[in-house]
C-alpha positions as CSV (number, residue, x, y, z in Angstrom):
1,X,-75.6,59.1,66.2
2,X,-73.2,61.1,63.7
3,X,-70.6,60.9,66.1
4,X,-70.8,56.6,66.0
5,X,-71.0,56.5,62.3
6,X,-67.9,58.8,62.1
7,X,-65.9,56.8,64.5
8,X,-67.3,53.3,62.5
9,X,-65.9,55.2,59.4
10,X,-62.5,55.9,61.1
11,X,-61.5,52.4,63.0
12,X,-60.1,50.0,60.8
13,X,-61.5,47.2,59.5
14,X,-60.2,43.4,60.9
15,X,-58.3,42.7,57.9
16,X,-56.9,46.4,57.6
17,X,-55.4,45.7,61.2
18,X,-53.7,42.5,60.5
19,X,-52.5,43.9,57.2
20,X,-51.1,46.3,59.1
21,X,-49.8,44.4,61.8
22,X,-48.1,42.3,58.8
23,X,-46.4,45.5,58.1
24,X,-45.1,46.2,61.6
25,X,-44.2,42.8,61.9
26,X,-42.4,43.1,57.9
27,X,-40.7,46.0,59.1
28,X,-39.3,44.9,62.4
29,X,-38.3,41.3,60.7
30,X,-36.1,43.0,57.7
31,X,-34.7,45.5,60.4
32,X,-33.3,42.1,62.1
33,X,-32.0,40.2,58.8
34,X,-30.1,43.6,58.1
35,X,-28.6,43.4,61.6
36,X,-27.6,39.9,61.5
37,X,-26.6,40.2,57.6
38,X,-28.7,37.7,56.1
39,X,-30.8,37.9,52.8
40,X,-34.7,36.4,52.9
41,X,-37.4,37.5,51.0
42,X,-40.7,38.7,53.3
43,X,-44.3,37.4,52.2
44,X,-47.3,39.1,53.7
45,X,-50.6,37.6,54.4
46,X,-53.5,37.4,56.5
47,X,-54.7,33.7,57.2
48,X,-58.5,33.4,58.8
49,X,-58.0,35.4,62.0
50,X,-54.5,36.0,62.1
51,X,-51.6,38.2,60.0
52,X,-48.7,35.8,58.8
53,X,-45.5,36.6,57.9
54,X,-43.1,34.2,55.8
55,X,-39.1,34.7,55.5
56,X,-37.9,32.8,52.7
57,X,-34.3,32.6,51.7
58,X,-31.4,30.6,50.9
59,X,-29.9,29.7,54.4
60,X,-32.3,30.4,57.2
61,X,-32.0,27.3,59.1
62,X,-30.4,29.2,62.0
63,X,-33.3,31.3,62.2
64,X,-35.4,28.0,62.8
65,X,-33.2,26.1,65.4
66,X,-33.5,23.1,66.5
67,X,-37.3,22.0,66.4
68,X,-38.3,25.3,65.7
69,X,-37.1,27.2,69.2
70,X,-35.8,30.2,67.7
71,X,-38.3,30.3,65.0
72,X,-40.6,30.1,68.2
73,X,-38.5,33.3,69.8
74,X,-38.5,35.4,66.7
75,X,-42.5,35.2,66.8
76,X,-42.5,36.4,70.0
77,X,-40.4,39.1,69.6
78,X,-42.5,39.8,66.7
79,X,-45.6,39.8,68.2
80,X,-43.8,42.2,70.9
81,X,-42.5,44.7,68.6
82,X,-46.2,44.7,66.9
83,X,-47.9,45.1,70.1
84,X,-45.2,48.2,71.1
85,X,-46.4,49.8,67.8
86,X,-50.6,49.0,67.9
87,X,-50.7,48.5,72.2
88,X,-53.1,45.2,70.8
89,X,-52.0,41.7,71.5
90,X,-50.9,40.0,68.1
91,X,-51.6,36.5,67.0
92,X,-49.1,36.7,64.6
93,X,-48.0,33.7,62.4
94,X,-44.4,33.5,61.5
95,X,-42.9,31.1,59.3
96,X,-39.7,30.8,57.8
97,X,-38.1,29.0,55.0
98,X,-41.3,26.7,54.8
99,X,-40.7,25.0,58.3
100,X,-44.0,26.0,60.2
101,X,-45.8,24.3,56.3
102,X,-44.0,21.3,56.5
103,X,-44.7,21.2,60.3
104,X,-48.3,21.3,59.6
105,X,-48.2,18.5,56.9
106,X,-46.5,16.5,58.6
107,X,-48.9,17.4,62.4
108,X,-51.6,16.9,60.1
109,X,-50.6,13.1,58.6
110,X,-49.7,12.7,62.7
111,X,-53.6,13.6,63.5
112,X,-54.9,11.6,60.8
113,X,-53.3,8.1,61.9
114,X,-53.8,9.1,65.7
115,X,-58.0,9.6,64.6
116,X,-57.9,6.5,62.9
117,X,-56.3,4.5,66.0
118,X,-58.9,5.8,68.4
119,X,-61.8,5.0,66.0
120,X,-60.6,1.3,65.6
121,X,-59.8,0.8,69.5
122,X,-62.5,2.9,70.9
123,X,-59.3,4.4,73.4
124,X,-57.9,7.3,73.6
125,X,-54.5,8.4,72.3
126,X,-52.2,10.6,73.7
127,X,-49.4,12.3,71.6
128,X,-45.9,13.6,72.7
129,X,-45.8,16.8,74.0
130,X,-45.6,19.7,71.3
131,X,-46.0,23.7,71.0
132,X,-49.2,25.3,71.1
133,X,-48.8,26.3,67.3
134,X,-48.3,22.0,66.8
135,X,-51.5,21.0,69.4
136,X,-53.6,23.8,67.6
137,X,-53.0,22.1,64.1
138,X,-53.9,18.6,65.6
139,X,-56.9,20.3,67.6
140,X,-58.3,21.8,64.2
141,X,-57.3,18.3,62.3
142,X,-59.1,16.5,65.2
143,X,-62.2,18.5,65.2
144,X,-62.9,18.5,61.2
145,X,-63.0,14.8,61.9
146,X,-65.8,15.2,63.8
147,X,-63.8,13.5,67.2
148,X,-62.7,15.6,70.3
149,X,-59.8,16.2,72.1
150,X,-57.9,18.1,74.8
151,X,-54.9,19.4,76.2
152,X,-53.4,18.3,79.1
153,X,-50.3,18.3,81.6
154,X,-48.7,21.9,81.6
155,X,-45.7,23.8,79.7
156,X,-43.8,22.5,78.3
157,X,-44.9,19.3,78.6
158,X,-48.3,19.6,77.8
159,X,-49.9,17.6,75.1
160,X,-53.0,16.9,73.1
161,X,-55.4,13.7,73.8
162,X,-57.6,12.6,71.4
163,X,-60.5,11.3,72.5
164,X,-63.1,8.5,71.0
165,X,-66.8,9.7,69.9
């Protein structure tokens, strides 16, 4: 019984692991603006179940790409160079220059009109395709409306359906 409550007493807590992967991920992301001689500003955080990290700067739109793709890549990468350092899978949130925030205003408005169509034609709606960060905001926004809806078709053309009650 000691030897449990020792090892309870010596594994980190949930939030002291994703600070810490926040700190891997801090680490590795200022190592890359160095390398590609670019000035942001990193912002650590832990949101519900995940770490997220936040570059903010004057010009970062290169680091965001077209509809996010390379914003897309760097959180992989991310979540690679975190999972080299803990050997756990990371669920890492990256944003940068507010573009994931706006994305989610702007998925969430998207989710709001789409739940009131379905409630007033009893049909379901299916969106465009979008990235699994963009069909998890209009899963969550879908759900707290008390409605349902899925995922369907496959990568990268999968998309979300929203279904009537």
């Amino acid at each position: 019984m000691t030897d449990e409550v020792t090892q309870d007493a010596e594994r980190p807590s949930r939030i002291q692991r994703l600070e810490q992967e926040g700190d891997i991920a801090a680490d590795y992301l200022e190592e890359l603006l160095d390398i590609a001689d670019l000035d942001g500003d990193l912002d650590m955080d832990v949101e519900g179940d995940r770490a997220a990290v936040s570059i903010v700067g004057a010009d970062l739109n290169q680091l965001v790409g077209a509809n996010g793709e390379v914003l897309e890549a760097l959180q992989e990468l991310t979540r690679l160079a975190v999972y080299r350092e803990t050997g756990d899978r990371s669920r890492l949130m990256l944003d940068i220059s507010g573009y994931r925030a706006d994305q989610k205003t702007r998925l969430v408005k998207l989710a709001e009109e789409t739940i009131a169509q379905v409630k007033e034609s009893g049909e379901a709606v299916s969106l465009e395709p979008m990235s699994p960060f963009e069909r998890k905001v209009v899963h969550d926004a879908v759900a707290g409306a008390g409605l349902q809806s899925e995922s369907e078709g496959a990568e990268p053309r999968r998309f979300v359906v929203v279904l009537p009650s």
